[in-house]
Structure formats: C-alpha cells, structure tokens
C-alpha positions as CSV (number, residue, x, y, z in Angstrom):
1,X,-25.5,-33.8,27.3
2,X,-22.2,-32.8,26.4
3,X,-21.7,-28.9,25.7
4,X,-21.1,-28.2,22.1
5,X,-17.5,-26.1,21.1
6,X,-16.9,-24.3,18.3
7,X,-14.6,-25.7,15.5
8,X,-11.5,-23.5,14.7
9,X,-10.7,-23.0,10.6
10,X,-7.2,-23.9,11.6
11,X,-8.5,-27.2,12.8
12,X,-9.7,-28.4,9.2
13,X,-6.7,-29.0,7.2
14,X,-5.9,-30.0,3.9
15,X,-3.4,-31.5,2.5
16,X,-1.8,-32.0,-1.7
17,X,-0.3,-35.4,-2.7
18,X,2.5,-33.7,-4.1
19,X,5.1,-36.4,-6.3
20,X,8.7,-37.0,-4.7
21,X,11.4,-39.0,-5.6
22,X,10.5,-42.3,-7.3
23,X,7.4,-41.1,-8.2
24,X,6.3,-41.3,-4.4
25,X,3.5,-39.5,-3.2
26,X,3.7,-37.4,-0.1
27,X,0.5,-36.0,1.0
28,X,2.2,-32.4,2.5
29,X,-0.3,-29.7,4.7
30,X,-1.0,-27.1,2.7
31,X,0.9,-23.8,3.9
32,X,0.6,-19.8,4.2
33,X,-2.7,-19.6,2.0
34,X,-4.8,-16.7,2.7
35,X,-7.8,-18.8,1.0
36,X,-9.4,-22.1,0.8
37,X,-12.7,-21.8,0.4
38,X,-15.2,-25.4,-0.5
39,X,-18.1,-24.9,-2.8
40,X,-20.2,-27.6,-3.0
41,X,-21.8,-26.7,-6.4
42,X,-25.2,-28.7,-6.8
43,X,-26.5,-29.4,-9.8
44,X,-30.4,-28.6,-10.3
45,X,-33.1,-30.2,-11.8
46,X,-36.2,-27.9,-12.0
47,X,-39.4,-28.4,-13.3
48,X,-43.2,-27.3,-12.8
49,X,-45.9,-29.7,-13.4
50,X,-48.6,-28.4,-15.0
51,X,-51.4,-29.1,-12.1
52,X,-49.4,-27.2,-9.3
53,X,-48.8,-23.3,-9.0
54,X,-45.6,-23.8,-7.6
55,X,-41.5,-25.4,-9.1
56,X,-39.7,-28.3,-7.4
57,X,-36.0,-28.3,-7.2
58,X,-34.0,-31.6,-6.8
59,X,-30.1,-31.7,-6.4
60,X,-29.2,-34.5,-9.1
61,X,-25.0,-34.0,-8.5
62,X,-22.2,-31.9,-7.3
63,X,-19.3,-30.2,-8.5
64,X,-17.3,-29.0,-5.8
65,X,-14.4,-26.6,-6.0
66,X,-12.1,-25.0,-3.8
67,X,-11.3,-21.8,-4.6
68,X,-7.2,-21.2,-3.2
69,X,-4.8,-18.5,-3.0
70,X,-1.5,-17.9,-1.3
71,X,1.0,-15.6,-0.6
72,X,4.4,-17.3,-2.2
73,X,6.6,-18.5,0.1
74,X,10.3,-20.4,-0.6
75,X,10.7,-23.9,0.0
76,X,6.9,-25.2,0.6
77,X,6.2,-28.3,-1.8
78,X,2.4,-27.7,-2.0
79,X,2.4,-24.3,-3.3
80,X,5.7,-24.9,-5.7
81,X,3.7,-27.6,-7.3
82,X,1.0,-25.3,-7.5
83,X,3.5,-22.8,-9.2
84,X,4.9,-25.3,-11.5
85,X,1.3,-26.0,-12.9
86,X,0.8,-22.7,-13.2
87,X,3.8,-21.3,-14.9
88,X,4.3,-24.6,-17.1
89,X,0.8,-24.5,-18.0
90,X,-0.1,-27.5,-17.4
91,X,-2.8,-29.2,-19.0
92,X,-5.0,-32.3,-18.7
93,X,-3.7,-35.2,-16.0
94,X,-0.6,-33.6,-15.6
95,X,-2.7,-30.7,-13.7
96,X,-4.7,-33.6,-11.3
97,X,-3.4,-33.6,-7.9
98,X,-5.0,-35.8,-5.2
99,X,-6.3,-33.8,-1.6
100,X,-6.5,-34.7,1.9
101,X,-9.3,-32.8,4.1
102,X,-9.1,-34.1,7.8
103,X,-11.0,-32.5,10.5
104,X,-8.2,-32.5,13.7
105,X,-10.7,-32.2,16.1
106,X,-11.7,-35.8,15.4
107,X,-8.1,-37.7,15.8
108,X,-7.3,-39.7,18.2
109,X,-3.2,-39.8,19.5
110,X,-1.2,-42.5,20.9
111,X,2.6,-42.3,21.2
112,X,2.6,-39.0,18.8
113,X,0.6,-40.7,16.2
114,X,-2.4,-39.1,15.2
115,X,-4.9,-41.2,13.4
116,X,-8.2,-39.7,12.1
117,X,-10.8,-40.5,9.4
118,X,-10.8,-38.1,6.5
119,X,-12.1,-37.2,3.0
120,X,-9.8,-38.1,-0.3
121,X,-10.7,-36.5,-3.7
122,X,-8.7,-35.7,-7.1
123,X,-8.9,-32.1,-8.3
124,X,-7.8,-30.4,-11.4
125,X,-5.4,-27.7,-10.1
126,X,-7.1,-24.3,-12.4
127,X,-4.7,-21.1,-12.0
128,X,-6.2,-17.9,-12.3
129,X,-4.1,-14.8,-11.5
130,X,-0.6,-14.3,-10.4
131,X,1.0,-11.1,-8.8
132,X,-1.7,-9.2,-7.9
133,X,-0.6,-8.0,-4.7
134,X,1.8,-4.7,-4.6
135,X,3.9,-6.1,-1.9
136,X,4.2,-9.6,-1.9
137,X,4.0,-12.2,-5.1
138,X,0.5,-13.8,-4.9
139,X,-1.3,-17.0,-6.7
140,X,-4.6,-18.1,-7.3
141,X,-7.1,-20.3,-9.1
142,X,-9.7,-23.3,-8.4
143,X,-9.5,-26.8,-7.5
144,X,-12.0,-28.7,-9.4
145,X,-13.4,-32.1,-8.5
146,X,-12.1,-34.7,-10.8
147,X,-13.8,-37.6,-9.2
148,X,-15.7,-38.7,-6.7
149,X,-14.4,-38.6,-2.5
150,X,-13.3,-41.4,-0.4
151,X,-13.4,-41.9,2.6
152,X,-9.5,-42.7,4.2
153,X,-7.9,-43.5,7.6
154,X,-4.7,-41.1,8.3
155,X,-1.8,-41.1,9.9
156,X,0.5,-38.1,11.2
157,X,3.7,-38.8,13.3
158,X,4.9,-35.4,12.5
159,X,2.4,-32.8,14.3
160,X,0.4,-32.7,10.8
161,X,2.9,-31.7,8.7
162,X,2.2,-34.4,6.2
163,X,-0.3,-37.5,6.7
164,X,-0.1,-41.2,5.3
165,X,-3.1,-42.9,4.2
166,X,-3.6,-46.3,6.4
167,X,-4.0,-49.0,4.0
C-alpha cells in the first residue's frame, strides 16, 4: 500500500480565461492573491414527518463561490481583468469569466508538457472592497458559479503559467 503525502495549497492552482487579442482566450495562473477560498454552498431541503421525532436534511444543489483577494501587482492579466470589472463596474455577462482548477499533483510530463485532468466552470466575477490595506493597494470580492463544471484535459508547456484546454 502506497504511503499517503500531504497535498501542498500551492499545488492546486487556478487559472482565469482572460480575453486577448482577437477575442482569444488565454486561460493565465492566477498570481500574488493572499485568498482563494472554495465554498461549496449546498442547498437544503428540510422537512419533519409527522410520525418521526427527528428532521431529515437532503442536499438538493450547490452554489459554489470562491471567495478572492489580492495584493495589486503591475503587469499580471488575471488580476487587471479583475480590476477592470471592478473599477468599470461591470455588470451582467460582461462580469462572467471562465476558471481552470487543476490539481498538479495529478499531471503527468513528457518533453516539458504537462497534461492533467481538471475542473472548468463560469463565474460571475463580484467585487467587494478595494484599498483596505494601509501599505499596499488591495482587492477583493466573490466568484460565483454561473454554471455548471466540466471536466477538461490541460495542457502547460510553460511551467504552469497558463494552460490550454485539449480539445
């Protein structure tokens, strides 16, 4: 039996389609945030019946959130999307950005390609509070499911700086 290891946080990463040139997608790792925390959210159905002493509980759906935040940084296209959705305030699907959440310690690599099987869902990107920090210029807010998840193959062949979906 093989002997379990722990799973670093820096080994799960996500990753923000974030729109280029042409209107191409370029799903980049997300950078220098001090949060990203998943909440799965069930929904719950309760009910007694009237010939038991006791309530049953059944999870009828999700709503899963992330909540983010991040230190600003120059020059990183996740979080200036993030500021541009914030600061333009942003509404409806022009505030839906498509996430990446791959767990490294699962990939395989040939050649410097890493390929791995990961999760795919849409969010609605929710800004809560800017510039709360003294000494440096902070964001944050929630990512809200806007959809349900996939499940993708991935590519990296730059170290995980930005993954492709295999198609």
């Amino acid at each position: 039996m093989p002997n379990p290891k722990i799973v670093e946080r820096h080994k799960i990463l996500a990753f923000m389609g974030v729109v280029g040139t042409g209107n191409t997608v370029t799903y980049h790792r997300i950078k220098k945030f001090t949060q990203f925390t998943h909440s799965k959210n069930p929904i719950e159905y309760n009910r007694q019946y009237v010939d038991e002493p006791f309530q049953q509980t059944d999870v009828v759906g999700f709503a899963p959130s992330y909540a983010y935040a991040f230190d600003k940084h120059t020059d990183l296209p996740v979080q200036n999307d993030i500021v541009d959705i914030t600061n333009g305030e942003m509404l409806g699907d022009d505030a839906i950005r498509s996430f990446i959440i791959v767990d490294t310690t699962t990939a395989t690599e040939s050649s410097g390609t890493y390929t791995a099987t990961a999760i795919k869902r849409d969010y609605s990107v929710i800004p809560n509070s800017e510039g709360d920090n003294i000494n440096i210029y902070t964001y944050s807010g929630n990512l809200k499911a806007h959809g349900e998840q996939s499940t993708v193959s991935i590519s990296s062949t730059d170290d995980w700086q930005t993954v492709t979906i295999n198609t």
